[in-house]
C-alpha angles and dihedrals in degrees: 000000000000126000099266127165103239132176112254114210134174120241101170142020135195138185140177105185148139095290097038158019095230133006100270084061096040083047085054097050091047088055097046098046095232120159127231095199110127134171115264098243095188123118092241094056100075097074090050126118083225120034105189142050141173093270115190111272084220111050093217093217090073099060092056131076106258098245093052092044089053091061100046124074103233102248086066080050087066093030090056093044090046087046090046099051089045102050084049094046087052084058111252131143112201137010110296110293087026096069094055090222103069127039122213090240097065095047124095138178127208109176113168129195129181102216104010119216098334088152092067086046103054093035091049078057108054084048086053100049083039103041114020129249099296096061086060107108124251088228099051085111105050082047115050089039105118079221093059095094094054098034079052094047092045088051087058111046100029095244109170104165089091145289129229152179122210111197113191095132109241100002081061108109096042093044086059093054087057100048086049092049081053089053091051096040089050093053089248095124131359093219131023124197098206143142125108146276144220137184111150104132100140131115092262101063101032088051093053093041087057095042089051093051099237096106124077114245094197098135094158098052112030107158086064098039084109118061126134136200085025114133080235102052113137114172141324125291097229114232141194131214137080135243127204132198130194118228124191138177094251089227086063089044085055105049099055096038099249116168119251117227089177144311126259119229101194141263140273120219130188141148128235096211086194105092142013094217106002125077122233096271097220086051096242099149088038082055087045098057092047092048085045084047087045098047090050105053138041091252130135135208106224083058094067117097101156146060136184095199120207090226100160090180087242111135095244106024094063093050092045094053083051099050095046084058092058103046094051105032095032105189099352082081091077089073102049119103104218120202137188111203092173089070070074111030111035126233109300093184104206091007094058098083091056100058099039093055084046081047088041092047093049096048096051083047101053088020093227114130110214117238131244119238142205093036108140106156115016119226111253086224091061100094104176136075110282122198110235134203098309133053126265135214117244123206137286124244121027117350139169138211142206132217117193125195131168142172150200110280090051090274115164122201112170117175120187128201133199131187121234 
């Protein structure tokens, strides 16, 4: 097919997190302000710097026969049950070719993950150094691949278009909903399952992300580890789980009746070339990536009332996001109502830009921003307009959203949504 320039929409959404199984109860748990935030109970987590994490509310082995779950790594688990709910919600019945309105070769599947299946890694090892050679198991590979979850997904649903794994750290997820837009856009698929995964909980990570300052240490007062944008922020709270959207060329949507949750416009991409693990404090490559997402599509600023914010509630990272929106948006940014749905959810790395498009999507749809908890006292640098504690109502009439991710390596991914 041809190169053509077609409207993406999204027809269907899916989420496995912190606060929630799938994304109805995940929606739920944004609206209410609850915090997914829980005490590590595991033996090894008594000697760790940081001793909690915003552990999924659904473990994902359990929803899986036991032969199959023992040979996925667990971020494909929650790839697979995102990607599931999704494909239902868009409203198809069987894999690609089976349901009649969809064939394989126009499917595609782009599942990113920041850091793959480093749990199967690092446990094959230990059974290695304990056990010998011959007690590694035959599917360690498969497993561990940060291709795994979309090669997994693609298996399922019989999506040949293609299958691919960004891999940008944290922008990850997000940056694997653009590039799916792009394969719809192109003429490459008709429908795309795509978004991001995480499952990294183990003492490795945990321990380097501590020795490296970016997680919270706050043992003694967990639910409110996460909070952005407060003057006493002090790291992420690191998170598990996946979320999935469903693009769609509107005019495939159309022809077999599919319901529209919104269209999305396109993405902006930039790097920061300053850190490896640092952002540009003045915000110059996140400004970057807005002006490239600006110049691409047909989108203005005065129609953006929304904002997933990356806010991670690290000290520089927060004022940075909020400078770059300045510099680019001037005084459109007053009416934009900013959330930080990580102060919730935790930081699922890769996985974050899945679920906060799912989160992005969800808000433009029942035009209710999600608030942002934990904010006691609001840094004097945040300049914006921050939602706090409770939701708030968007706009009638057309909007548009943002949705921000970055990671480590200065890497900018900035989606935007409209509704139609």
């Amino acid at each position: 097919m041809n190169a053509t320039n077609r409207t993406v929409v999204v027809t269907g959404v899916g989420a496995t997190t912190p606060l929630g199984g799938d994304s109805a109860s995940t929606w739920e748990g944004l609206l209410a302000g609850r915090s997914g935030v829980k005490p590590l109970t595991t033996e090894w987590a008594a000697d760790m710097p940081v001793r909690f994490a915003a552990t999924a509310a659904v473990d994902p082995a359990g929803q899986f026969p036991r032969p199959q779950a023992r040979k996925l790594d667990r971020t494909a688990q929650f790839a697979l049950l995102a990607a599931r709910e999704a494909w239902s919600d868009a409203g198809f019945t069987a894999r690609a070719g089976d349901d009649d309105s969809v064939r394989p070769e126009r499917v595609g599947s782009v599942i990113a993950s920041g850091i793959g299946g480093v749990t199967t890694l690092l446990d094959q090892y230990d059974i290695l150094r304990a056990s010998g050679a011959r007690r590694v198991s035959p599917h360690t590979v498969p497993m561990l691949m940060p291709n795994s979850p979309s090669a997994n997904v693609s298996l399922e649903f019989g999506a040949r278009a293609g299958s691919h794994t960004p891999v940008s750290a944290c922008a990850s997820g997000a940056e694997a909903v653009g590039y799916a837009a792009e394969m719809i856009r192109t003429g490459r698929a008709d429908v795309v399952l795509a978004g991001g995964t995480e499952a990294c909980i183990h003492p490795l990570p945990i321990a380097a992300f501590a020795n490296m300052m970016a997680l919270s240490k706050d043992n003694d007062d967990i639910e409110r580890a996460s909070r952005p944008y407060d003057s006493g922020r002090n790291g992420f709270v690191l998170g598990e789980g996946a979320g999935v959207v469903i693009l769609e060329s509107a005019e495939h949507a159309a022809r077999r009746g599919a319901r529209v949750y919104c269209e999305l416009l396109g993405q902006g991409l930039s790097a920061d070339a300053h850190h490896i693990a640092q952002p540009e404090p003045n915000g110059e490559g996140i400004a970057s990536a807005i002006q490239n997402l600006l110049d691409a599509t047909d989108l203005k600023p005065e129609q953006v009332v929304h904002l997933n914010a990356h806010a991670t509630s690290t000290p520089q990272g927060d004022i940075a996001e909020i400078k770059s929106l300045r510099r680019v948006l001037g005084d459109d940014v007053d009416h934009i109502a900013i959330s930080a749905t990580k102060s919730m959810t935790g930081h699922l790395l890769g996985g974050a830009g899945g679920i906060e498009t799912v989160a992005t999507v969800l808000a433009l749809h029942h035009r209710k921003a999600p608030p942002t908890i934990n904010i006691e006292r609001l840094d004097p640098q945040i300049d914006a307009d921050i939602v706090r504690d409770a939701p708030r109502d968007l706009p009638s009439g057309t909007i548009a959203a943002i949705n921000n991710s970055f990671g480590f390596g200065g890497h900018n991914v900035t989606l935007a949504l409209r509704t139609l």
